[in-house]
C-alpha positions as CSV (number, residue, x, y, z in Angstrom):
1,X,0.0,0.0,0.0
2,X,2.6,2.4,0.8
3,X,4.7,3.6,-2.1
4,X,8.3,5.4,-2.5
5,X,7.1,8.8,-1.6
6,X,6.9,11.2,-5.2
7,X,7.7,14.8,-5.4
8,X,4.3,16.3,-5.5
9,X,3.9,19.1,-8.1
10,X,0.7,20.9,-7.8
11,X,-1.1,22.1,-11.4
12,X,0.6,25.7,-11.1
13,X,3.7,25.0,-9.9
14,X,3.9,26.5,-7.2
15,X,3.6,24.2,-4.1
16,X,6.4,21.6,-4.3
17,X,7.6,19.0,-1.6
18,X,8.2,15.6,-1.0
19,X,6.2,13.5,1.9
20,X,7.9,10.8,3.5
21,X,5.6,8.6,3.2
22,X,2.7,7.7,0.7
23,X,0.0,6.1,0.6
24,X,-2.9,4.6,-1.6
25,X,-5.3,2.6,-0.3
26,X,-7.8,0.7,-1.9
27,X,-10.3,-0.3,1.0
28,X,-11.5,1.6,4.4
29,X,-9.7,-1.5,6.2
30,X,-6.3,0.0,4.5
31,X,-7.1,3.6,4.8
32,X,-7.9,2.9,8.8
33,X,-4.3,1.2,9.3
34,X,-2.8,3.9,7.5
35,X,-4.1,6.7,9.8
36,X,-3.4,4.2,13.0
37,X,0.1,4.1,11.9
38,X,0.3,8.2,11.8
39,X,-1.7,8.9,14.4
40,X,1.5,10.9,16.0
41,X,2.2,12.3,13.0
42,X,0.1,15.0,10.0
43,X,-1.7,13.4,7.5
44,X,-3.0,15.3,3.9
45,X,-5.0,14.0,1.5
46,X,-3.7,14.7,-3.0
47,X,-6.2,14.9,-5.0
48,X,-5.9,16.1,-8.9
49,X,-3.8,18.8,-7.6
50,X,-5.8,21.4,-9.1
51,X,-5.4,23.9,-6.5
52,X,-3.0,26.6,-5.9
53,X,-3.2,27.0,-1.5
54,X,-1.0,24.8,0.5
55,X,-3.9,22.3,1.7
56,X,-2.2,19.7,-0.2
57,X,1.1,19.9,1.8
58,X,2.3,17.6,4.3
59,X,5.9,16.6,5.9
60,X,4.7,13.2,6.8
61,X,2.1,10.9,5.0
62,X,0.0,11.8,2.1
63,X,-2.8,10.2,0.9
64,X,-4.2,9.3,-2.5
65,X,-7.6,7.9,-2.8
66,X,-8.0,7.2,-6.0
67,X,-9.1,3.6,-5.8
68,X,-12.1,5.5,-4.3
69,X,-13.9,6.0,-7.1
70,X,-16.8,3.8,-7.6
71,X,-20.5,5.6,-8.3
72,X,-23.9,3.9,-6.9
73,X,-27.4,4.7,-7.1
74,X,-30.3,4.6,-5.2
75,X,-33.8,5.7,-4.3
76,X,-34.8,7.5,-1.7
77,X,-38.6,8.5,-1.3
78,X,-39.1,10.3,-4.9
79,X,-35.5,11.4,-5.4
80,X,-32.8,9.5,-7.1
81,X,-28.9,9.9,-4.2
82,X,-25.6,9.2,-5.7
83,X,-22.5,7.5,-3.2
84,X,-19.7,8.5,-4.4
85,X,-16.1,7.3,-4.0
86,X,-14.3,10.5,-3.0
87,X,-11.3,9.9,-5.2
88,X,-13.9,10.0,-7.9
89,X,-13.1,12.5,-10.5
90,X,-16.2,14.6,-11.2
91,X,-15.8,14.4,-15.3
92,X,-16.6,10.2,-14.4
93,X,-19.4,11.1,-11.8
94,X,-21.1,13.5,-14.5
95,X,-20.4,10.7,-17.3
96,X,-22.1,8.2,-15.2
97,X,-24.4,10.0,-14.4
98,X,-25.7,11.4,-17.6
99,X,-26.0,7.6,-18.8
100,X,-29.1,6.9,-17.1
101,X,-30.2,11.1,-17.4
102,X,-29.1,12.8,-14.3
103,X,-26.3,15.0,-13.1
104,X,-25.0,16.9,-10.0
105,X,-27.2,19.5,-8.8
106,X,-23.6,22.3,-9.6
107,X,-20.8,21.8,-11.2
108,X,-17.7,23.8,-11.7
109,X,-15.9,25.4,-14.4
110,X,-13.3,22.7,-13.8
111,X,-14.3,18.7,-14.2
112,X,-10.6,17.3,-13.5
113,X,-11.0,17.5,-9.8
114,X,-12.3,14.4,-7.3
115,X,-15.5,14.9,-5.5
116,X,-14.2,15.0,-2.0
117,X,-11.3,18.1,-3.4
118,X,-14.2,19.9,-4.9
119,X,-16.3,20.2,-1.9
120,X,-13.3,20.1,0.7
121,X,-12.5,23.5,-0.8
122,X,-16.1,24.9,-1.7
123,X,-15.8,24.8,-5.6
124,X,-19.2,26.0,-7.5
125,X,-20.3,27.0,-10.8
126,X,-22.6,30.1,-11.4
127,X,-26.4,30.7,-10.4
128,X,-26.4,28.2,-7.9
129,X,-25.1,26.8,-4.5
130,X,-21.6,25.4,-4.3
131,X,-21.6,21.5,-4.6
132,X,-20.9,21.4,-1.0
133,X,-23.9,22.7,-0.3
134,X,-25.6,19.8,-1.6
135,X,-23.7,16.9,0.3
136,X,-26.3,14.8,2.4
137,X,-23.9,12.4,3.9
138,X,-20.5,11.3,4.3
139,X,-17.9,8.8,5.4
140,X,-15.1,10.4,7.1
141,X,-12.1,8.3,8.5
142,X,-11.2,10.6,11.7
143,X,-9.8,9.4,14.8
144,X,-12.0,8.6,18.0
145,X,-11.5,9.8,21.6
146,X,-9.5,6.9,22.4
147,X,-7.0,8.0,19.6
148,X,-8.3,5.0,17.1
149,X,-8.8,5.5,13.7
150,X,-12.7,4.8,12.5
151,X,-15.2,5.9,10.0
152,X,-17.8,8.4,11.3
153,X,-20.7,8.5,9.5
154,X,-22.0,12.2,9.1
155,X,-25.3,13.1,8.0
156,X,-27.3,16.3,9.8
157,X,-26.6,19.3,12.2
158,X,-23.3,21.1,12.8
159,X,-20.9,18.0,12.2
160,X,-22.8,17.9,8.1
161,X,-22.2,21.9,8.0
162,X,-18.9,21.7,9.0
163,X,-17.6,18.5,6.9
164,X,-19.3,20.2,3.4
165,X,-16.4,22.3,3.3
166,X,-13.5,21.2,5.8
167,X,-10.8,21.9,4.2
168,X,-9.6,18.0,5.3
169,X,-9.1,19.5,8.9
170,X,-11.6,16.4,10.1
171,X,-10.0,13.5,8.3
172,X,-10.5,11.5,4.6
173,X,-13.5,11.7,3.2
174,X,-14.1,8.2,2.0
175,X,-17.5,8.7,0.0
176,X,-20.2,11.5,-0.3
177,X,-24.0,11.4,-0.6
178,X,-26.2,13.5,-2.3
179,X,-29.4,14.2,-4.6
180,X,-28.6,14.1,-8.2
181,X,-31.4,15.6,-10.4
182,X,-32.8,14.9,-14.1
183,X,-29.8,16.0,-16.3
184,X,-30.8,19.6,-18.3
185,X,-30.3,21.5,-20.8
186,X,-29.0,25.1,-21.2
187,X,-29.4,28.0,-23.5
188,X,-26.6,30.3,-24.4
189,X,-26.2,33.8,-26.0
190,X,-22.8,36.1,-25.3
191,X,-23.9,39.6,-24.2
192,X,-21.9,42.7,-25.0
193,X,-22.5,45.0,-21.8
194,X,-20.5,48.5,-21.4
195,X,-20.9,48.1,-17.2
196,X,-21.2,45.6,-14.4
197,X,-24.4,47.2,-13.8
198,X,-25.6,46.3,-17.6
199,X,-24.0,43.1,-17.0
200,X,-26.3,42.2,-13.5
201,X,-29.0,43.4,-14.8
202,X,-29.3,40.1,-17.1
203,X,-29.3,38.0,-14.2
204,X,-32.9,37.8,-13.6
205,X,-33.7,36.4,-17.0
206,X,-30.6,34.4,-17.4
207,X,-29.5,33.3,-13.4
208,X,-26.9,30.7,-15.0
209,X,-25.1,33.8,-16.4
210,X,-21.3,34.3,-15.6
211,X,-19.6,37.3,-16.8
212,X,-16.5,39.2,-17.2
213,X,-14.8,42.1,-17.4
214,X,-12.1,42.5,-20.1
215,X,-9.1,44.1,-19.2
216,X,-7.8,47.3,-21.0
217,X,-10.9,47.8,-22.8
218,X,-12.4,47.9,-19.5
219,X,-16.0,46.8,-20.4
220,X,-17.8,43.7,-19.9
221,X,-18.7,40.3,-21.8
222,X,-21.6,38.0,-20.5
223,X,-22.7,34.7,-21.1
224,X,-26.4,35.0,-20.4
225,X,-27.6,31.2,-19.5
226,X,-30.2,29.7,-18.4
227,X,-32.3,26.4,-18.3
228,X,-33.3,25.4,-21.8
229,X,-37.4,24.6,-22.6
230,X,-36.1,21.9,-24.5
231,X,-34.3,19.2,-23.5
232,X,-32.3,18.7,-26.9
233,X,-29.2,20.2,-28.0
234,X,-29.3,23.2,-30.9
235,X,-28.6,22.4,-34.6
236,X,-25.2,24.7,-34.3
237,X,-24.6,23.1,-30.3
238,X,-21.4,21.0,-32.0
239,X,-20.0,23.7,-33.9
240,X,-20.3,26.2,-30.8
241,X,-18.1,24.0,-29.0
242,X,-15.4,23.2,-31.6
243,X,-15.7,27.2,-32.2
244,X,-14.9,27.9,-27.9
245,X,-12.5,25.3,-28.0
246,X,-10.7,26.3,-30.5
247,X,-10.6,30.4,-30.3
248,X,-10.8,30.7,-26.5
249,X,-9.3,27.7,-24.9
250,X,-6.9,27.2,-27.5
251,X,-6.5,30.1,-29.3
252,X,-6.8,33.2,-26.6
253,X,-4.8,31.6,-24.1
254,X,-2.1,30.8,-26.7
255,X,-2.0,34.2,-27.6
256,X,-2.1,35.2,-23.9
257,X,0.7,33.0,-23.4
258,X,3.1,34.4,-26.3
259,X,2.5,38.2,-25.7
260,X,2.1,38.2,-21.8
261,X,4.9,35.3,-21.2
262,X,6.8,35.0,-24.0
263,X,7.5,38.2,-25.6
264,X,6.4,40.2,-22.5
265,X,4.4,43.0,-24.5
266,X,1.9,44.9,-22.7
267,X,1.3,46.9,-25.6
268,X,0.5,43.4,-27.5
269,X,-1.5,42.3,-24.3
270,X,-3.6,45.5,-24.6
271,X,-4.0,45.1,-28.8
272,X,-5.2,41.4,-27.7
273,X,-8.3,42.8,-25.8
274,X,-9.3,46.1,-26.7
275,X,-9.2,44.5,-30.9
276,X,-9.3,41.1,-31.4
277,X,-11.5,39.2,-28.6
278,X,-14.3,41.7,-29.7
279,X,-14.2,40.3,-33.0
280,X,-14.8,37.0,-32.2
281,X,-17.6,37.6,-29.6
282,X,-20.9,36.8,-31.9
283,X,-24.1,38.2,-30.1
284,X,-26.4,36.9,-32.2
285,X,-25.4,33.3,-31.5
286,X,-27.5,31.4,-29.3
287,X,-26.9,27.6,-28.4
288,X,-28.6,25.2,-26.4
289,X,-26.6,22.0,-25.4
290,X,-26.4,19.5,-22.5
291,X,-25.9,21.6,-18.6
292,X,-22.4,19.4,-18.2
293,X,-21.3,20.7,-21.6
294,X,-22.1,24.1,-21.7
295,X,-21.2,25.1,-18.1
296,X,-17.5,23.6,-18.1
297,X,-14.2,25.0,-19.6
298,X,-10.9,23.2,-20.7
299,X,-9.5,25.5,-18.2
300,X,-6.8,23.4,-17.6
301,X,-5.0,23.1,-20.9
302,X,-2.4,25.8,-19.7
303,X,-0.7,26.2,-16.4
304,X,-2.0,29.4,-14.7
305,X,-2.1,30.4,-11.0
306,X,-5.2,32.0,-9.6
307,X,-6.9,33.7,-6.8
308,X,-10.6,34.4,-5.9
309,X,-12.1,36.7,-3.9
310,X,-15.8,36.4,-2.9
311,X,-17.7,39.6,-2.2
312,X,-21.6,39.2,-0.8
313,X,-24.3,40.8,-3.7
314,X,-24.5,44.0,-2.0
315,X,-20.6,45.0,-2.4
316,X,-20.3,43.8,-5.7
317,X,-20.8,47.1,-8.2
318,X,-18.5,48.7,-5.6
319,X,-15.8,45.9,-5.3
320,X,-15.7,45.9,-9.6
321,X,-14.8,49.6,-9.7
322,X,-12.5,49.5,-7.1
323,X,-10.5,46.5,-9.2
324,X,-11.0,48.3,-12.3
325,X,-9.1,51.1,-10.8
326,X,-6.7,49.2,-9.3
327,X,-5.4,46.9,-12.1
328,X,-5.4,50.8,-14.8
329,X,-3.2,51.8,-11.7
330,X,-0.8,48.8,-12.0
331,X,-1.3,48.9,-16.1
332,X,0.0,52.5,-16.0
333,X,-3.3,53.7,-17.1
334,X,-3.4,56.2,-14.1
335,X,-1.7,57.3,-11.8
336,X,-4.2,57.9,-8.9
337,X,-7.2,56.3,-8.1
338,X,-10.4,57.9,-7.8
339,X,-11.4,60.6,-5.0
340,X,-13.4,58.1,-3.2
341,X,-10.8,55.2,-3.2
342,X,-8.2,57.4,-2.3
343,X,-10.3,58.1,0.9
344,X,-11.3,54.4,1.5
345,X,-7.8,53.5,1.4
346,X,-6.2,56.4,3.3
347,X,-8.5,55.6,6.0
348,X,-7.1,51.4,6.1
349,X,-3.4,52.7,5.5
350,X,-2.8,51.5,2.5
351,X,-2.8,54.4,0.0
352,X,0.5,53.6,-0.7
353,X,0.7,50.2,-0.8
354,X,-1.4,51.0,-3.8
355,X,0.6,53.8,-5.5
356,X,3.7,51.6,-5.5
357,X,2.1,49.2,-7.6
358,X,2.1,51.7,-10.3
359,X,3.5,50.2,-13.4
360,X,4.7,47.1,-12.6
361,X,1.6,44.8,-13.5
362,X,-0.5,44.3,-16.7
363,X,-2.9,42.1,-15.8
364,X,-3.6,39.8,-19.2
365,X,-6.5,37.4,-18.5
366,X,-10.4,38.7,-18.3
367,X,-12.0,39.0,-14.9
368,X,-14.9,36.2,-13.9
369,X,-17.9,37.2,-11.9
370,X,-20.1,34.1,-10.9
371,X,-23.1,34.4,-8.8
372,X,-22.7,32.0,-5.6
373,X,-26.1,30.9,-3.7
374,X,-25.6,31.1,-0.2
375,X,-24.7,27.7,1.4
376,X,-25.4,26.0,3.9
377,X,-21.8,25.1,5.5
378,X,-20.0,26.8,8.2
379,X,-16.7,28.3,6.2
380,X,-17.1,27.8,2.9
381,X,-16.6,30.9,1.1
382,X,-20.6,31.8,0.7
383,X,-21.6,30.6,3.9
384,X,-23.3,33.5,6.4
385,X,-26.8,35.2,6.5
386,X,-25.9,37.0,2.8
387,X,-28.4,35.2,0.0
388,X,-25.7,35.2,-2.4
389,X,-22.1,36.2,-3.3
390,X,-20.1,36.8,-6.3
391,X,-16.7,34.9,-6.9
392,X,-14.3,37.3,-8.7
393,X,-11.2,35.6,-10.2
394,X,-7.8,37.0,-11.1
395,X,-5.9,34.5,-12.8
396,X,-2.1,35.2,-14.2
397,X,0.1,32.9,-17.0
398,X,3.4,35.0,-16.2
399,X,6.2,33.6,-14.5
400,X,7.8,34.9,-12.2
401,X,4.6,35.9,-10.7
402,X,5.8,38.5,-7.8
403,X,4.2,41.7,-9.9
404,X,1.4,39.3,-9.3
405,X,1.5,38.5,-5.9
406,X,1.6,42.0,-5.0
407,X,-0.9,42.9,-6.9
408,X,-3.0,40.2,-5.7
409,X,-2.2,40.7,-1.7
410,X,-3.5,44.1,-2.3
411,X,-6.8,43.4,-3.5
412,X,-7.4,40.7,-1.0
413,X,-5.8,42.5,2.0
414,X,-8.0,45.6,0.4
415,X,-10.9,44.1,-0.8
416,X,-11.8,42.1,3.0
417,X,-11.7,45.5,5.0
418,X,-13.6,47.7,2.6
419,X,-16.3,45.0,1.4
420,X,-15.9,42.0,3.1
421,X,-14.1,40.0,0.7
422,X,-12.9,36.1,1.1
423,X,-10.4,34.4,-0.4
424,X,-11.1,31.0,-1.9
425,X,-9.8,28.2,0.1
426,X,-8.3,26.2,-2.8
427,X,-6.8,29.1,-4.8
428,X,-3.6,31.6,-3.4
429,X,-4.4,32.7,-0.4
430,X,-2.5,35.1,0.8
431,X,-4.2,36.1,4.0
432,X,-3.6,35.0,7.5
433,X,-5.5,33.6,10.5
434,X,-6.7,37.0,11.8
435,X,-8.1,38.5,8.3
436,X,-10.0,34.9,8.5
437,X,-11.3,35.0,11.8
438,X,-13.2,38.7,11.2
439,X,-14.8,36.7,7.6
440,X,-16.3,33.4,9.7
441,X,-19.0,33.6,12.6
442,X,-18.7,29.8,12.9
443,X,-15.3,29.7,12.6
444,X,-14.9,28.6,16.5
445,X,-18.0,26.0,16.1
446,X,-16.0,24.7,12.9
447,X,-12.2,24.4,15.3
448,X,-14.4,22.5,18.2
449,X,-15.6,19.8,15.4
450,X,-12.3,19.5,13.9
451,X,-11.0,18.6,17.5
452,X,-13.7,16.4,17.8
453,X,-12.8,14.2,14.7
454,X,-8.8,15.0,15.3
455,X,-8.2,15.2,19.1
456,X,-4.7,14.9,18.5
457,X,-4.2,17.1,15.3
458,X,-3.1,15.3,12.5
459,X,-4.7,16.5,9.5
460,X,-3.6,20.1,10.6
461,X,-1.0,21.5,8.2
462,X,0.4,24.4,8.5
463,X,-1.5,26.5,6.1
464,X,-5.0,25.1,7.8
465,X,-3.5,25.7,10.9
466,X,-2.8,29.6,10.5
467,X,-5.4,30.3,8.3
468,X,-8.3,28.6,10.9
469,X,-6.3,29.8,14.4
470,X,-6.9,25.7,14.9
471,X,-5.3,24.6,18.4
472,X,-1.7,23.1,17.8
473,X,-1.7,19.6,17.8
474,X,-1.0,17.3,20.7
475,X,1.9,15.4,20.0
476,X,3.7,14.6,23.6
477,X,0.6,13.9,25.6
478,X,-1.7,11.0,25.7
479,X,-5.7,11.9,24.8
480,X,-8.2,11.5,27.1
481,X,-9.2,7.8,27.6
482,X,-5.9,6.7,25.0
């Protein structure tokens, strides 16, 4: 079961290390012995390693579950639950699942991920909850007060809240439950809009809709979507996706690449989106095609780092203006911000912090806005009273990335204190534990579960550890009734 330990790359390249020991297990039985045998010691869990945080890292034992990956069905009442392994990729769960005409009830821009990664971290789509939101039940292998590894079964109340979206602070998730529902369809048209306010409006007809805002020319492209009358794909469904894959995740971020990475040309960054991504944006086009067709991306084709802040609904005009101005600052477009920035950020001390950024960055990838449903966890990033949130992405193909590390500390650092902006768990993070602890209410609910499931600490990493103020872990001391 255990394996020479490999050097674990993540999908941007920029968490490296080596574990000294690795494991993947094929049953519970195995996975159980495996925690036993670390239960002095930090245990992670690698998934597809499309992430860009530091959950993945660990100095001991990591854990691979894919041998976890088998999909069952069954009725419940009137609805139709999936168990799924949690080393399950979700492009096989929606595969399976579309063979007998059902899918999850979200799905994210990304289908490379497992099922226990995606909800672990909070991933979600647009227009609806995030896919933890929808978990019923789970297996968890955790450790028991006696400081024994077992598998807790988790299926309502605070423990179900907190293990949605835990980060893997309350052991290995060994399957998930949820509701699937009848697979859809969804209709498409891009949408033109010269401001985020244009750009919202649309939501009420189309509440699929994600929507960006394109650098340097500094307006904004939607893609108005919503549930299709007719469960049937469109005539020109087949040549709308050769057409995306081929001049947008092939042909933009090629382009991106070459005059952002290679040749290092803002001036050919700015040509890029002010004159030729208008040209290939077609209005007119509207396409209706299966839900796990049209709301995924071949996002992964080229290595790319990102972060993502989520704002609640009522900040979200003023948090888009305020990024707007920031990244014309960085591009050289200006060289002050606006009167009422320049108070909001005089008042938090960080007027400068902005003006040095002058120059240094171009930012060279649009700017995603998805609308988040409030869920039903205790810290994932659109958990709280708030009805929904926007996820804003900021995503950058330029190595080294330090102009855009600063760039992005600012704006997250920035963005909290003025309108109460979270970074995603699974993306750069670059905050620390007491920025966190102002963004979660049940934060302290969320450490006493996590002790509850750990006693002794060993799924706490380092990056968990400062980011959730969780206790440090007990290493020298036997737990109570050990």
């Amino acid at each position: 079961m255990s394996v020479a330990p490999p050097t674990i790359v993540n999908f941007g390249q920029n968490v490296r290390f080596t574990p000294q020991k690795f494991y993947a297990p094929q049953t519970e039985s195995e996975l159980l012995e495996v925690l036993n045998s670390h239960r002095d010691g930090q245990i992670r869990v690698v998934a597809s390693r499309h992430a860009w945080s530091d959950a993945i890292v660990s100095a001991d034992a990591l854990i691979d579950m894919r041998h976890f990956r088998a999909v069952s069905l069954h009725e419940r009442e009137v609805a139709t639950f999936a168990t799924v392994g949690g080393g399950c990729q979700v492009k096989h769960l929606l595969a399976e699942l579309n063979r007998v005409g059902l899918t999850t009830p979200s799905v994210g821009l990304i289908t490379e991920q497992t099922i226990a990664g995606a909800i672990s971290t909070g991933t979600h789509g647009s227009g609806k909850h995030s896919l933890s939101h929808y978990i019923a039940a789970l297996r968890i292998a955790c450790y028991g007060p006696d400081g024994r590894a077992m598998i807790r079964e988790v299926t309502d109340g605070a423990e179900l809240r907190a293990a949605r979206c835990g980060l893997g602070c309350l052991g290995v998730i060994a399957q998930v439950t949820f509701r699937c529902i009848p697979q859809y369809y969804v209709r498409e048209q891009a949408a033109p809009c010269d401001t985020i306010e244009e750009a919202l409006a649309g939501e009420a007809a189309a509440p699929l809709q994600q929507f960006f805002l394109i650098p340097h020319l500094w307006k904004y492209f939607a893609q108005r979507r919503v549930v299709a009358e007719q469960n049937r794909a469109s005539f020109s469904a087949s040549l709308y996706r050769w057409y995306w894959f081929l001049n947008i995740d092939l042909g933009l971020h090629l382009f991106i690449k070459l005059f952002a990475s290679v040749l290092r040309s803002p001036r050919l960054v700015r040509l890029l989106f002010c004159r030729v991504l208008p040209a290939f944006i077609f209005p007119r086009w509207v396409v209706i095609d299966r839900s796990d067709k049209m709301l995924v991306m071949e996002h992964e084709l080229f290595r790319h780092l990102e972060m993502e802040l989520f704002v609640p609904a009522s900040q979200v005009v003023a948090a888009a203006r305020f990024v707007e101005e920031v990244l014309q600052i960085t591009a050289g477009y200006r060289a002050e911000p606006s009167t009422e920035t320049e108070e909001q950020l005089r008042s938090l001390g960080r007027l400068d912090s902005l003006r040095s950024l002058h120059g240094t960055y171009t930012h060279h990838y649009a700017v995603c806005f998805r609308r988040v449903l409030a869920d039903d966890t205790l810290i994932s990033m659109s958990s709280g009273d708030d009805p929904w949130w926007y996820a804003i992405s900021f995503i950058t193909y330029v190595q080294p990335r330090e102009p855009f590390f600063e760039l992005a500390r600012f704006l997250a650092i920035s963005t909290a204190k003025l309108f109460r902006a979270r970074p995603h768990w699974g993306k750069w993070f670059p905050l620390g534990g007491d920025e966190v602890e102002r963004m979660y209410p049940a934060l302290p609910e969320f450490r006493e579960i996590c002790t509850r499931f750990d006693p002794r600490g060993v799924f706490r990493n380092a990056y968990v550890t400062e980011a959730l103020r969780l206790p440090a872990a007990i290493k020298d001391q036997a737990v109570s009734g050990r």
